[in-house]
VEXDREN-2710 file (C-alpha; in Angstrom, 1 decimal):
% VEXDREN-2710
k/r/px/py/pz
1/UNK/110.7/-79.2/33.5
2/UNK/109.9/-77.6/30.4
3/UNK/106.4/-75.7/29.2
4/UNK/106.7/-78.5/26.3
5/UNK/106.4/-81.4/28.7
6/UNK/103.3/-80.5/29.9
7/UNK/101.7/-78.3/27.0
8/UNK/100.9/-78.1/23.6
9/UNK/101.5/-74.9/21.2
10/UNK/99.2/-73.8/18.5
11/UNK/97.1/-77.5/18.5
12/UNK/94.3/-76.3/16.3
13/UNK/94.2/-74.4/13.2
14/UNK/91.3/-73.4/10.5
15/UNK/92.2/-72.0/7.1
16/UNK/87.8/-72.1/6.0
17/UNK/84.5/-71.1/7.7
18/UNK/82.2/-72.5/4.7
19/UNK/80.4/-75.1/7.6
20/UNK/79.6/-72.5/9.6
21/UNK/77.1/-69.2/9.5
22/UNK/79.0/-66.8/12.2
23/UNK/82.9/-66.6/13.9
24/UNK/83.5/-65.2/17.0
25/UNK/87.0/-63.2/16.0
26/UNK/89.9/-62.2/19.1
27/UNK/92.5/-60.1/17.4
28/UNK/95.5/-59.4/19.5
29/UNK/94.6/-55.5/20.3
30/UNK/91.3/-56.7/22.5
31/UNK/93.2/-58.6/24.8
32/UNK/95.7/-56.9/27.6
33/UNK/96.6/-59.0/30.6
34/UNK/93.8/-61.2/30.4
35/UNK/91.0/-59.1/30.3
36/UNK/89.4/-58.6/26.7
37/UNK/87.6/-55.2/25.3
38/UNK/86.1/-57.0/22.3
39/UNK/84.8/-59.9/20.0
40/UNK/84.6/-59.3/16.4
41/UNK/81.3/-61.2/15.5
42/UNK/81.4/-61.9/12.1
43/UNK/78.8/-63.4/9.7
44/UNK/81.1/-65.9/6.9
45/UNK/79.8/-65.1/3.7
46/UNK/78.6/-61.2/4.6
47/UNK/81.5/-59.7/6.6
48/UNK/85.1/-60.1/5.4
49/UNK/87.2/-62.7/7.3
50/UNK/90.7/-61.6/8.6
51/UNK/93.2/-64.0/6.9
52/UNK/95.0/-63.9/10.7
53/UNK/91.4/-65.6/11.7
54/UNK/93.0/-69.0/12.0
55/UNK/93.7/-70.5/15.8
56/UNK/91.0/-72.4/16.9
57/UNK/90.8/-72.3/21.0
58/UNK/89.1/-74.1/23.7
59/UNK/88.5/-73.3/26.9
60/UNK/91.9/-73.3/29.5
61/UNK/93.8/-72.4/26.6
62/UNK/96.4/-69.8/26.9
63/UNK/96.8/-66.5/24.3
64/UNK/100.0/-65.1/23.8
65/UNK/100.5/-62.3/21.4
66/UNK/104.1/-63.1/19.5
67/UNK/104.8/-59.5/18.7
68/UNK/105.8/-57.4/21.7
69/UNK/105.3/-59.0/24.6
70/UNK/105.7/-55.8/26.8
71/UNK/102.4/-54.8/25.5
72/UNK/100.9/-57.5/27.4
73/UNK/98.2/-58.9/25.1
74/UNK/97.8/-62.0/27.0
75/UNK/95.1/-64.1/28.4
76/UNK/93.2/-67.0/30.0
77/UNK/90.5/-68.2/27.6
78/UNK/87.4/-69.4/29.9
79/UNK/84.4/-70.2/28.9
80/UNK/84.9/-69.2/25.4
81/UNK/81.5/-67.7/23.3
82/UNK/80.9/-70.1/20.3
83/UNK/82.8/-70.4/17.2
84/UNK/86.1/-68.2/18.7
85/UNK/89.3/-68.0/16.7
86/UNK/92.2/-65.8/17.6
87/UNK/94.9/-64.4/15.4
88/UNK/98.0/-66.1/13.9
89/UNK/99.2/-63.5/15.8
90/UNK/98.7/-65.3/18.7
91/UNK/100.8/-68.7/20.5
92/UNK/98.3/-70.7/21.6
93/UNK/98.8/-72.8/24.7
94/UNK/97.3/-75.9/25.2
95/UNK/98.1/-77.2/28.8
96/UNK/97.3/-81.0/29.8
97/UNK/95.0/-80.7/32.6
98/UNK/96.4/-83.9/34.0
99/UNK/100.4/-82.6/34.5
100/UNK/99.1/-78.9/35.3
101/UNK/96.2/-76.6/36.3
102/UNK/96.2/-74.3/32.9
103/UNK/95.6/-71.2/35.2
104/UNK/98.7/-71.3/37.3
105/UNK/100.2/-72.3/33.8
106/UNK/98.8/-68.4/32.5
107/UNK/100.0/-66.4/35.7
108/UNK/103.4/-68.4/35.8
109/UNK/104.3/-67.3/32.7
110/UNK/103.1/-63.8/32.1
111/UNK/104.7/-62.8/35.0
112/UNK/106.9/-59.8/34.9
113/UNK/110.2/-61.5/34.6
114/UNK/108.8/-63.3/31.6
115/UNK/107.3/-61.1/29.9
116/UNK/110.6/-59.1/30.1
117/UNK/113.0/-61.9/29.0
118/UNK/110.1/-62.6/25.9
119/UNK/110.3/-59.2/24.9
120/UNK/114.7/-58.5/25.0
121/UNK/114.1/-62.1/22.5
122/UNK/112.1/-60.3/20.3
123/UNK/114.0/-57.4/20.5
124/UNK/117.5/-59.5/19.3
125/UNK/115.0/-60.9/16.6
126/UNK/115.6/-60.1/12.9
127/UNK/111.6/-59.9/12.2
128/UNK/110.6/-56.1/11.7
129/UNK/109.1/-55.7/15.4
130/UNK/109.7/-57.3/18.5
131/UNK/108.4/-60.7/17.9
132/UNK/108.8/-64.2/19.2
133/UNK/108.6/-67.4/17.8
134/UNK/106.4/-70.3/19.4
135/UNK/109.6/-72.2/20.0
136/UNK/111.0/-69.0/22.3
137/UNK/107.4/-70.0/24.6
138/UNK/107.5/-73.8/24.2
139/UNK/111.2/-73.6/25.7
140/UNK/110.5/-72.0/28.9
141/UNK/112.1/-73.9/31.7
142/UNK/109.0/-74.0/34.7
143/UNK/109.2/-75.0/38.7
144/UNK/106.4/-76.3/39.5
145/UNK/104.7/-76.6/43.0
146/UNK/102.5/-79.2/44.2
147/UNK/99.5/-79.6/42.5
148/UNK/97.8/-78.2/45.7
149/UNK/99.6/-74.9/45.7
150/UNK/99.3/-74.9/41.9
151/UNK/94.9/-74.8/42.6
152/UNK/95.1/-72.8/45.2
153/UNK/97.4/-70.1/43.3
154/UNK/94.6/-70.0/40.6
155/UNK/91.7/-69.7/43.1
156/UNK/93.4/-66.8/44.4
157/UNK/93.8/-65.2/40.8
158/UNK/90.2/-66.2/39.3
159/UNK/88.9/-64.4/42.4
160/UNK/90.5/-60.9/41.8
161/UNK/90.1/-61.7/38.0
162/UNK/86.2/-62.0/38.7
163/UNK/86.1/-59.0/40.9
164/UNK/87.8/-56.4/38.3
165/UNK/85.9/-57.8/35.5
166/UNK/82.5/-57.0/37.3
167/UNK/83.3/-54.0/38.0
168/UNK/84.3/-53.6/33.8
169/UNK/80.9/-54.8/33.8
170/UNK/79.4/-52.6/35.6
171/UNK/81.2/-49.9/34.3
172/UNK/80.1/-50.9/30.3
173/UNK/76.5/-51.0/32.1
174/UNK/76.9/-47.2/33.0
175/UNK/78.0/-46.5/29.5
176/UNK/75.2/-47.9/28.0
177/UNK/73.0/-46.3/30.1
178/UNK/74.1/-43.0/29.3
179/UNK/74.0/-43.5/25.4
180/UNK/70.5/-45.1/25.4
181/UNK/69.2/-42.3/27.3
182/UNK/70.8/-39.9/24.8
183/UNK/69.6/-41.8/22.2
184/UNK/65.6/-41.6/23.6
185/UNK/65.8/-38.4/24.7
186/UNK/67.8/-36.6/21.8
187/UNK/67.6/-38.9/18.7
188/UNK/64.3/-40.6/18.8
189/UNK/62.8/-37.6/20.8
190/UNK/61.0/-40.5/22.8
191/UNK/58.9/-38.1/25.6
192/UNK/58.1/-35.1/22.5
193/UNK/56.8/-37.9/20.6
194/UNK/54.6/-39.1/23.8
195/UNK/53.7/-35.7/24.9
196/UNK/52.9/-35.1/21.0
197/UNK/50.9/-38.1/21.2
198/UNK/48.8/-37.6/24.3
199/UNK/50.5/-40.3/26.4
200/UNK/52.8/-40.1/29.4
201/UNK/56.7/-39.7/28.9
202/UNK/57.6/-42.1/32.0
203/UNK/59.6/-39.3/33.8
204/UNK/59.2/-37.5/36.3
205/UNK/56.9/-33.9/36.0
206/UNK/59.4/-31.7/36.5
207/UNK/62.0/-33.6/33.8
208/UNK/59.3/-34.5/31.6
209/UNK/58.2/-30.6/31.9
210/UNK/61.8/-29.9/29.9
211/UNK/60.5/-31.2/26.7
212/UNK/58.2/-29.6/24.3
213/UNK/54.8/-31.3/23.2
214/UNK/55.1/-30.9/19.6
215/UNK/57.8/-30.8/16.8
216/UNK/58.3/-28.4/13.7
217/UNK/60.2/-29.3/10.4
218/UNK/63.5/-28.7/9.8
219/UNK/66.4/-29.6/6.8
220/UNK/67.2/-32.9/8.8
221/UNK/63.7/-33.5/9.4
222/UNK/61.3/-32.7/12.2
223/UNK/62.8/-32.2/15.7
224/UNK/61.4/-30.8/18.8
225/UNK/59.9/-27.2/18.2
226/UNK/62.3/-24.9/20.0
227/UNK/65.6/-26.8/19.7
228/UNK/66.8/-25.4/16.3
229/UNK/69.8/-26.5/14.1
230/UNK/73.8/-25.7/14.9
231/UNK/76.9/-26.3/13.2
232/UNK/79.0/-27.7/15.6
233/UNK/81.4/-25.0/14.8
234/UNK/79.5/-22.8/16.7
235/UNK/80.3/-24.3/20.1
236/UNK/83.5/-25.8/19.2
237/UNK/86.6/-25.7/18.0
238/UNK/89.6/-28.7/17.4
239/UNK/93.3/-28.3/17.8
240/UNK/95.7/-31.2/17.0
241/UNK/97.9/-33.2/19.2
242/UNK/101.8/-33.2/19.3
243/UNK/103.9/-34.3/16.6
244/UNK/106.1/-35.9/18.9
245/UNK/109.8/-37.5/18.6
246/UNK/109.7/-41.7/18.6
247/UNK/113.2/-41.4/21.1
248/UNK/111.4/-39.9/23.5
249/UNK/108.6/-42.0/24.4
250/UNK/109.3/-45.0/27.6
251/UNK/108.8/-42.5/30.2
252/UNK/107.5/-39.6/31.1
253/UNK/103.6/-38.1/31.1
254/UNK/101.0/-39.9/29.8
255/UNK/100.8/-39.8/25.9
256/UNK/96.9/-40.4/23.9
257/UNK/97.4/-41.8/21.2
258/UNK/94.3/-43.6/18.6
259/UNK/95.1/-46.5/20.3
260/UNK/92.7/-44.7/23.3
261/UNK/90.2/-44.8/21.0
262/UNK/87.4/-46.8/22.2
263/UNK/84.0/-47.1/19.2
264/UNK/81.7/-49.2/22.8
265/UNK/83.7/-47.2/25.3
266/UNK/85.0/-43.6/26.6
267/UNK/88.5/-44.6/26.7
268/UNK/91.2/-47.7/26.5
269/UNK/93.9/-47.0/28.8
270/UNK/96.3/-50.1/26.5
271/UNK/96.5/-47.4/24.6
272/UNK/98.6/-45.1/26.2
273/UNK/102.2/-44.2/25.9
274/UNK/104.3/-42.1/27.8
275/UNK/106.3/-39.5/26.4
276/UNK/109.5/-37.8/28.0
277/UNK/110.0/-34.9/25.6
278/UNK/108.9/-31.3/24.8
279/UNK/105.2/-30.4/24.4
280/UNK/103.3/-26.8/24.5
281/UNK/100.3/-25.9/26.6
282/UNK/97.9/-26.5/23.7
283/UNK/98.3/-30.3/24.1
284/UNK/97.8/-30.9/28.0
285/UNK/94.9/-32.6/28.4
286/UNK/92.0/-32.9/31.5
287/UNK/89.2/-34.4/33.2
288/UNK/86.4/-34.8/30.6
289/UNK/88.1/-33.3/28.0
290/UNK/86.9/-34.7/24.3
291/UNK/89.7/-36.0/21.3
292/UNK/89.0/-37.3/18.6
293/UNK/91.4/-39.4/16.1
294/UNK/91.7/-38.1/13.0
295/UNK/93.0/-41.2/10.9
296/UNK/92.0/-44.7/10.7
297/UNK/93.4/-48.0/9.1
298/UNK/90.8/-50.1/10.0
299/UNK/88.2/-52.0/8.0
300/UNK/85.6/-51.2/9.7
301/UNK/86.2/-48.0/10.0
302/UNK/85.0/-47.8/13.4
303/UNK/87.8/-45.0/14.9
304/UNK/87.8/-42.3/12.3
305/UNK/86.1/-39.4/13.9
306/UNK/85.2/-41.0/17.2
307/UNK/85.5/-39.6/20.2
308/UNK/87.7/-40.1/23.5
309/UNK/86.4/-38.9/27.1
310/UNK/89.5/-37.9/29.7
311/UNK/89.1/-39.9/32.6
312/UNK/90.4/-38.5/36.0
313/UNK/92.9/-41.1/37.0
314/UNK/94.6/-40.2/33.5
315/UNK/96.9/-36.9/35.2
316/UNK/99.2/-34.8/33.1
317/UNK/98.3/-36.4/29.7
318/UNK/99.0/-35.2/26.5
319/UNK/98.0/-35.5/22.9
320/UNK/99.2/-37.7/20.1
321/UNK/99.5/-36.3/16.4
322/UNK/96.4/-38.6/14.4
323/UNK/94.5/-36.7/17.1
324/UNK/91.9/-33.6/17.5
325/UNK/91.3/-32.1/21.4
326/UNK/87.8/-30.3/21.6
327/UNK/87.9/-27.2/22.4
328/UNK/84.5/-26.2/24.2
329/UNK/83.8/-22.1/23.5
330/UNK/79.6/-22.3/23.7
331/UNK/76.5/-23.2/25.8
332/UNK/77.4/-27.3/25.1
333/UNK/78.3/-29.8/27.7
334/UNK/81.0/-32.1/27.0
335/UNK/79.0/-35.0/27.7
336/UNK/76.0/-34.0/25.3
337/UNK/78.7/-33.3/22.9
338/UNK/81.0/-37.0/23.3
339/UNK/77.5/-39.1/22.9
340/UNK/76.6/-36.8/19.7
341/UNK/79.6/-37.8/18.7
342/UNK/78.7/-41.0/19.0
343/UNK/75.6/-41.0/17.2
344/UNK/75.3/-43.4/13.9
345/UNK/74.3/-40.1/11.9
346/UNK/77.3/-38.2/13.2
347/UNK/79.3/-41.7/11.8
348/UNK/77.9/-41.6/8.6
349/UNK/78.7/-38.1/7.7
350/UNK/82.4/-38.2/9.2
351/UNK/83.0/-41.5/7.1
352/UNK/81.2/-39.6/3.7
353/UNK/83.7/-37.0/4.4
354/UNK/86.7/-38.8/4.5
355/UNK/89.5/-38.5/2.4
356/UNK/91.7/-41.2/1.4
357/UNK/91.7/-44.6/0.6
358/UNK/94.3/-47.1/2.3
359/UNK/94.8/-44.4/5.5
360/UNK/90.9/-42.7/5.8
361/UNK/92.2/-39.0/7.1
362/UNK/89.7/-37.0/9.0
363/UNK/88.6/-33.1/7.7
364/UNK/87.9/-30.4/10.3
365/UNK/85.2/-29.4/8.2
366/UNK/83.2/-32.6/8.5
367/UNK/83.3/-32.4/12.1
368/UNK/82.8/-28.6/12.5
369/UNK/80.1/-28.3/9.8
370/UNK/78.1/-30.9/11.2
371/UNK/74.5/-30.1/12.2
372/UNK/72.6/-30.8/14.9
373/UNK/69.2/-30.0/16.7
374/UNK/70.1/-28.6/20.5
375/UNK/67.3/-28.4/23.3
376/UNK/67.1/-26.2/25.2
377/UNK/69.5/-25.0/28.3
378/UNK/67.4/-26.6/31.0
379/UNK/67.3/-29.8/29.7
380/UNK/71.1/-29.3/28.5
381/UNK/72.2/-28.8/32.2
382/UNK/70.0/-31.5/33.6
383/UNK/71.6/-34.1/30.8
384/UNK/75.0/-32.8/32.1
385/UNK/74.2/-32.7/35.5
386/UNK/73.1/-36.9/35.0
387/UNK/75.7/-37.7/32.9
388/UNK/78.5/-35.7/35.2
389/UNK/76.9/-38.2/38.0
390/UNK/77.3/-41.5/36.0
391/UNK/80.9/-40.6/34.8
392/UNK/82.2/-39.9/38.7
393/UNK/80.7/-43.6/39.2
394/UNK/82.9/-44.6/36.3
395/UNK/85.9/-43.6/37.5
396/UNK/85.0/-44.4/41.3
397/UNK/84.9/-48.6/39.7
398/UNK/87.7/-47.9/37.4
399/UNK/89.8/-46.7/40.2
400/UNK/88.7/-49.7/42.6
401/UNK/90.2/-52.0/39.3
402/UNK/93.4/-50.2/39.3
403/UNK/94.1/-51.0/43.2
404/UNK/92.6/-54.5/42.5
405/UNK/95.0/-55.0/39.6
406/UNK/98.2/-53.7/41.5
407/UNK/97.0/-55.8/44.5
408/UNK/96.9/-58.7/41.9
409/UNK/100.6/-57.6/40.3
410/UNK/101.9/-57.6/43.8
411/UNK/100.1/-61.6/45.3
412/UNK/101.0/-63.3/42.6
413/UNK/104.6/-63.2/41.5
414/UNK/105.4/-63.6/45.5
415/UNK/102.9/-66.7/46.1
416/UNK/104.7/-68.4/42.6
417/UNK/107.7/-67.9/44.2
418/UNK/106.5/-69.1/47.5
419/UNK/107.7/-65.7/49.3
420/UNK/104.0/-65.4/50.0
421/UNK/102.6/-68.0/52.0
422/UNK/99.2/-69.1/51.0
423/UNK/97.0/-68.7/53.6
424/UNK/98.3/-65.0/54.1
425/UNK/97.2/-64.4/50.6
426/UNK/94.0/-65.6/51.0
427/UNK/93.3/-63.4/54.4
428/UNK/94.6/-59.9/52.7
429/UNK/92.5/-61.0/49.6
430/UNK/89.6/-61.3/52.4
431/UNK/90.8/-58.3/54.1
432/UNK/90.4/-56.4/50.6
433/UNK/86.9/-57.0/50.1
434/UNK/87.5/-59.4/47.1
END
């Protein structure tokens, strides 16, 4: 049979918001095999509604980006937040619950032999990128199993699927725990303030003992006595990133590009490319080391300026051109300086500074000029030593979701195709942990 005998294609659509206060927005970019980085939460009337904002979805339905489909932005909408609407840029699936179960629907047909025939269709395709058309989808011939094997399938994928994103979860939880400790200890100056005040910090003695008791003015205002301004200039320095060749990139090392750019993260892997051509010394990259993009096209403005963390897993990586790799030459630990970086002030003055208008472009003076209060080495080195200890649990989670999503890559084509019986898919999912 065909995915048009037991589905739907693009069965809602909204053109206006004015009966409702707030959209929850899915562009194409915050979805990669079924897993999404972000909802754009916007307030109708107040924030400026893309005029892709126009596929309404329900829950079961199936997302699937038209333009390049080797990119992968795909995914299973469950239990959708309120209000959601997806691109134009996006087929939506609708399955009939009473033909098929709508998740075997999603992993039969973003396997890798589909995804592959999508994308040499949207190559042949006249459009300026590789793109399909809902008809290309809609036409897909499908064999399907009993409607037993079909449940079972799906049982097998939610429970990986649930797995990796807890441990996303998890990681996020890390993240936020690292900037809202910056954030107390270094913006609001939370245990000065209570020292100042006569009241206790909430730490321990001997990390409460690393903060002054009282503040002292400064041109930014009063900060912690002791702690002093700095240029960031001072400790830094920025480089950028490889003009590279278009022919050359398909294989090869591990290219970051903007696209790793990540404004509630450290990093988005979707956002790598890999690169098989020449590059100098100057543009290898490492664990923990700090770009920054130096362009943005965005509306929001949320990239220009921000900052990029090097995970381990990431080996042999270089830099994009659009990009800016820190080079550390003071006292400063990198992960002090990626959550200053982070900071809504440091924001401000990078997007003041900008130049442009369509393309916002980036000045090394905004960033290297940029002033801010530094405390003092022993509290430095403890905020590094803490942070150092959250990241390694980052990538310790991140690395269990890469085995969990190659474990996943492997199952499921070979239970479709009924290579892989069942029940031994359900004991080396047990086996795994999962």
């Amino acid at each position: 049979m065909f995915l048009s005998d037991i589905a739907e294609i693009n069965p809602e659509t909204k053109n206006r918001f004015d009966d409702q206060e707030h959209i929850n927005y899915l562009d194409t970019s915050n979805i990669t095999k079924n897993f999404i980085s972000d909802f754009h939460s916007l307030v109708v009337g107040k924030d400026k509604i893309p005029s892709r904002a126009k596929r309404k979805v329900r829950d079961n339905d199936l997302v699937y980006s038209t333009i390049r489909p080797i990119n992968k932005h795909f995914g299973f909408i469950s239990n959708p937040p309120e209000d959601l609407v997806v691109s134009t840029g996006f087929v939506v699936v609708r399955v009939d619950q009473s033909k098929a179960n709508p998740r075997f629907i999603y992993e039969y047909l973003t396997q890798e032999k589909f995804t592959a025939h999508m994308q040499n269709i949207g190559e042949d395709s006249t459009s300026t990128y590789p793109g399909i058309k809902p008809d290309d989808l809609i036409s897909i011939e499908i064999n399907l199993p009993s409607r037993e094997t079909q449940d079972s399938i799906s049982a097998i994928a939610t429970k990986i699927d649930n797995k990796i994103k807890l441990n996303q979860k998890m990681n996020k939880t890390l993240e936020e725990i690292a900037k809202t400790l910056f954030k107390s200890w270094f913006i609001d100056f939370d245990p000065v303030r209570a020292k100042a005040e006569g009241r206790p910090t909430g730490l321990a003695k001997e990390i409460s003992d690393l903060f002054p008791n009282s503040f002292e003015d400064s041109e930014l205002g009063e900060i912690p006595k002791g702690w002093g301004l700095f240029p960031l200039g001072e400790f830094i320095d920025i480089k950028g990133g490889l003009s590279y060749k278009a022919k050359f990139l398909g294989d090869g090392v591990p290219l970051v590009t903007m696209g790793c750019i990540n404004p509630q993260g450290r990093f988005k892997r979707s956002g790598l490319k890999y690169y098989g051509g020449e590059y100098s010394n100057q543009h290898k990259l490492t664990k923990g080391n700090i770009v920054i993009s130096t362009r943005d096209v965005t509306q929001d403005r949320v990239t220009l300026g921000a900052p990029a963390l090097i995970p381990s897993d990431i080996v042999g990586a270089i830099l994009a051109t659009n990009m800016y790799k820190v080079f550390l030459k003071g006292d400063i630990g990198n992960f002090f300086l990626f959550e200053t970086m982070r900071t809504s002030r440091y924001r401000e003055n990078i997007i003041a500074s900008a130049k442009g208008s369509t393309v916002l472009m980036l000045t090394k003076d905004a960033v290297l000029d940029y002033k801010f209060s530094l405390p003092q080495p022993a509290l430095l080195n403890y905020f590094q030593s803490l942070s150092s200890l959250i990241n390694e649990r980052i990538d310790v989670l991140h690395s269990e979701i890469s085995i969990l999503q190659q474990i996943r890559d492997i199952l499921l084509p070979k239970l479709i195709s009924g290579e892989l019986k069942i029940k031994d898919a359900e004991n080396l999912v047990e086996e795994a942990g999962i």
